[in-house]
C-alpha positions in Angstrom: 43.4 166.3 138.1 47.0 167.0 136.8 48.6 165.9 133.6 50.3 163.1 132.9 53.9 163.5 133.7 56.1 163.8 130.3 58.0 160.5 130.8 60.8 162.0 128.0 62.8 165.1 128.0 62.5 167.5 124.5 65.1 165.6 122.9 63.9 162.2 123.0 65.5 161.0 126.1 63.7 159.1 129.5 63.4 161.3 132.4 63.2 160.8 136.1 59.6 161.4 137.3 59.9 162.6 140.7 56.9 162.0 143.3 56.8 163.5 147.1 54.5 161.7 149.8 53.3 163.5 152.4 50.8 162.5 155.7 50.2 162.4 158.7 52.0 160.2 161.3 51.5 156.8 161.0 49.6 157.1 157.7 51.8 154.8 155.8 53.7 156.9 153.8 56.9 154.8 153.7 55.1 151.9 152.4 53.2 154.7 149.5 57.2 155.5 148.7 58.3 151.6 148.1 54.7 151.3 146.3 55.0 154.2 143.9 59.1 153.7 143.6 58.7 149.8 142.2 61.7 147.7 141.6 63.2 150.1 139.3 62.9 153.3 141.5 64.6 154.7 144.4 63.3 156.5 147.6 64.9 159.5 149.4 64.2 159.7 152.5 65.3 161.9 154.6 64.9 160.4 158.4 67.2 157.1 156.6 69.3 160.0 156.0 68.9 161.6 159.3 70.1 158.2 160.8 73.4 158.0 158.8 74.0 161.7 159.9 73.4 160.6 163.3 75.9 157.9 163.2 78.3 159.5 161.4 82.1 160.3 163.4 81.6 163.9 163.6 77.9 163.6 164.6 78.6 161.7 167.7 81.5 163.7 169.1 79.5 167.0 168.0 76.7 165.6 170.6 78.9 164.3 173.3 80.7 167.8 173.5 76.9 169.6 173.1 74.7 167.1 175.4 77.3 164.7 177.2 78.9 161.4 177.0 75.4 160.2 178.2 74.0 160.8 174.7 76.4 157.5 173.4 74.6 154.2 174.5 77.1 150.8 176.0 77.8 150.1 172.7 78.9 153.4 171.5 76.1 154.3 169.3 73.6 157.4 169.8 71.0 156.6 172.0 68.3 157.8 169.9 65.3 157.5 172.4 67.9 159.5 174.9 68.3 162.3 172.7 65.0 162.5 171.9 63.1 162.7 174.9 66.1 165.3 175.7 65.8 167.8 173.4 61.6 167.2 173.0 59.9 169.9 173.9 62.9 172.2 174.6 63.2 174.5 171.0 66.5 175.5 171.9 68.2 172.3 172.2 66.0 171.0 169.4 66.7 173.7 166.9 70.6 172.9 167.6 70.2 169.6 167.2 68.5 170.2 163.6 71.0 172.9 163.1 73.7 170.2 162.3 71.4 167.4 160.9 69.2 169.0 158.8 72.1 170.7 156.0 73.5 167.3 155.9 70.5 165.6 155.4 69.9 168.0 152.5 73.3 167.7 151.1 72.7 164.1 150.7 69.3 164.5 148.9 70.4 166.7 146.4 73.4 164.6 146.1 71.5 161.0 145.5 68.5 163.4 143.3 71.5 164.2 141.1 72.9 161.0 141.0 69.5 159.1 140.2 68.7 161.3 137.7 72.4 161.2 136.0 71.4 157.3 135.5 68.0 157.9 134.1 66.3 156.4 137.1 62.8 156.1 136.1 60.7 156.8 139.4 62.4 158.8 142.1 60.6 159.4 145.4 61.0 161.8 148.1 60.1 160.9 151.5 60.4 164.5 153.3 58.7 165.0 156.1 59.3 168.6 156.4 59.7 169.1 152.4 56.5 172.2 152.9 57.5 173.8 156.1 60.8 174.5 155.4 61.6 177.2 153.6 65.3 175.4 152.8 63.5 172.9 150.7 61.7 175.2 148.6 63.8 174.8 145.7 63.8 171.1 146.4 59.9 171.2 146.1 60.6 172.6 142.8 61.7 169.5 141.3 58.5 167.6 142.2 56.5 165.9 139.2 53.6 164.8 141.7 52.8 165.4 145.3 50.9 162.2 146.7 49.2 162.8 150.0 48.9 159.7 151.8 45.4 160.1 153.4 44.6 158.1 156.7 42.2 159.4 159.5 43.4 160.0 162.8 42.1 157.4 164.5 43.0 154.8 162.4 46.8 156.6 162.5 46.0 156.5 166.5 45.7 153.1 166.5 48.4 152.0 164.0 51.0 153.7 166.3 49.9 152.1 169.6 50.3 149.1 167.6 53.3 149.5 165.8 55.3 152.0 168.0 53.6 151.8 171.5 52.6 154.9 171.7 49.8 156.2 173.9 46.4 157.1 172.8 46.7 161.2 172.0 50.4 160.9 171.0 49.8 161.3 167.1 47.8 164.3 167.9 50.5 165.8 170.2 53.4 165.1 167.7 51.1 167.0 164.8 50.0 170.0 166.7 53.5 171.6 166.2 53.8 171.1 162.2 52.2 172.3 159.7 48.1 171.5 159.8 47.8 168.1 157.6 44.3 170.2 155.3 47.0 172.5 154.0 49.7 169.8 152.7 46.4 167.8 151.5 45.3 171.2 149.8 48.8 171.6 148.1 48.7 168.0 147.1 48.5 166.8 143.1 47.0 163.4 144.5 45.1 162.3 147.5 45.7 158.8 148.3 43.1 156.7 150.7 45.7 154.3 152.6 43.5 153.2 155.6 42.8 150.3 154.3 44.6 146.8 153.4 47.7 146.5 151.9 46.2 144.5 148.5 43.6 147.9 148.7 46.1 150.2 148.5 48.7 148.7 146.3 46.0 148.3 143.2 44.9 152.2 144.3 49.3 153.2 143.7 48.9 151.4 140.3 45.9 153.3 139.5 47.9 156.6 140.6 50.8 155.7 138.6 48.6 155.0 135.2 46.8 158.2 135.6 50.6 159.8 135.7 51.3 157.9 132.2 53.8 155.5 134.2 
């Protein structure tokens, strides 16, 4: 078990603990981020940040000139299911697509990190669903107190997103076959956290984390 994160710096002052969450899909890690953030914290996360990017000016008239005036829905916003089912399972157009969203994205992490920290913001958690198979966000994964995996299995995460997204049955498995195998960001972990059941469940299992990290 790790230790306790040091809640002060070496001259007295509060510190910014920061936490990571990683899972598979569907495994709740979103609602793990608001859990372990609290009313006082703030979550980073990268596909909210991946959305502005999308929206922003330059964005859109990057992707009309690279995939078509097509890629704008009727009322001028990206059509994000388009572009997805365009560019998925062709790496070229995929990696071009990341090419342009994924600096920004990082640019504005490091940005609102700084920024949260500056203001002595007590928990700060990253929501990075790539944050261990990139090798750009290695010295991001530097700054991380405590990496929570959010531990589901894949038939509960099977089910959740038929539920929740409509997906079909084999989808989750598809999606994770092409990123990194979920044993080795459990193995990397500091915390495992069992999420597959209720919300009450795993809300007093968060507080239990968060005591064991002196928070």
């Amino acid at each position: 078990m790790p230790a306790a994160a040091n809640s002060t710096d070496p001259g007295g002052l509060a510190r910014s603990v920061v936490f990571a969450v990683l899972g598979g899909v569907a495994s709740g890690k979103s609602t793990v981020a608001r859990l372990l953030a609290g009313n006082q914290g703030v979550i980073l996360s990268a596909d909210a940040y991946a959305h502005e990017v999308l929206e922003a000016g330059d964005t859109r008239a990057w992707l009309v000139e690279r995939f078509g005036p097509q890629v704008l829905g009727a009322d001028g916003r990206v059509d994000r299911p388009w572009l997805a089912k365009l560019v998925f399972g062709q790496p070229e157009l995929r990696k071009a697509l990341e090419d342009w969203i994924h600096p920004r994205v990082r640019a504005r992490i490091w940005s609102d990190l700084a920024g949260a920290r500056a203001q002595a913001v007590p928990r700060i958690v990253l929501d990075v669903p790539l944050l261990m198979e990139s090798d750009a966000l290695q010295d991001l994964r530097q700054q991380i107190d405590h990496l929570v995996f959010v531990d589901v299995p894949l038939e509960e995460r099977e089910r959740r997103a038929g539920a929740q997204r409509g997906w079909e049955p084999g989808e989750v498995a598809r999606r994770e076959a092409a990123q990194m195998p979920l044993l080795e960001k459990r193995k990397a972990a500091s915390w495992v956290l069992d999420a597959s059941g209720t919300l009450e469940q795993l809300t007093l299992r968060v507080q239990d984390l968060l005591q064991a990290c002196g928070l």
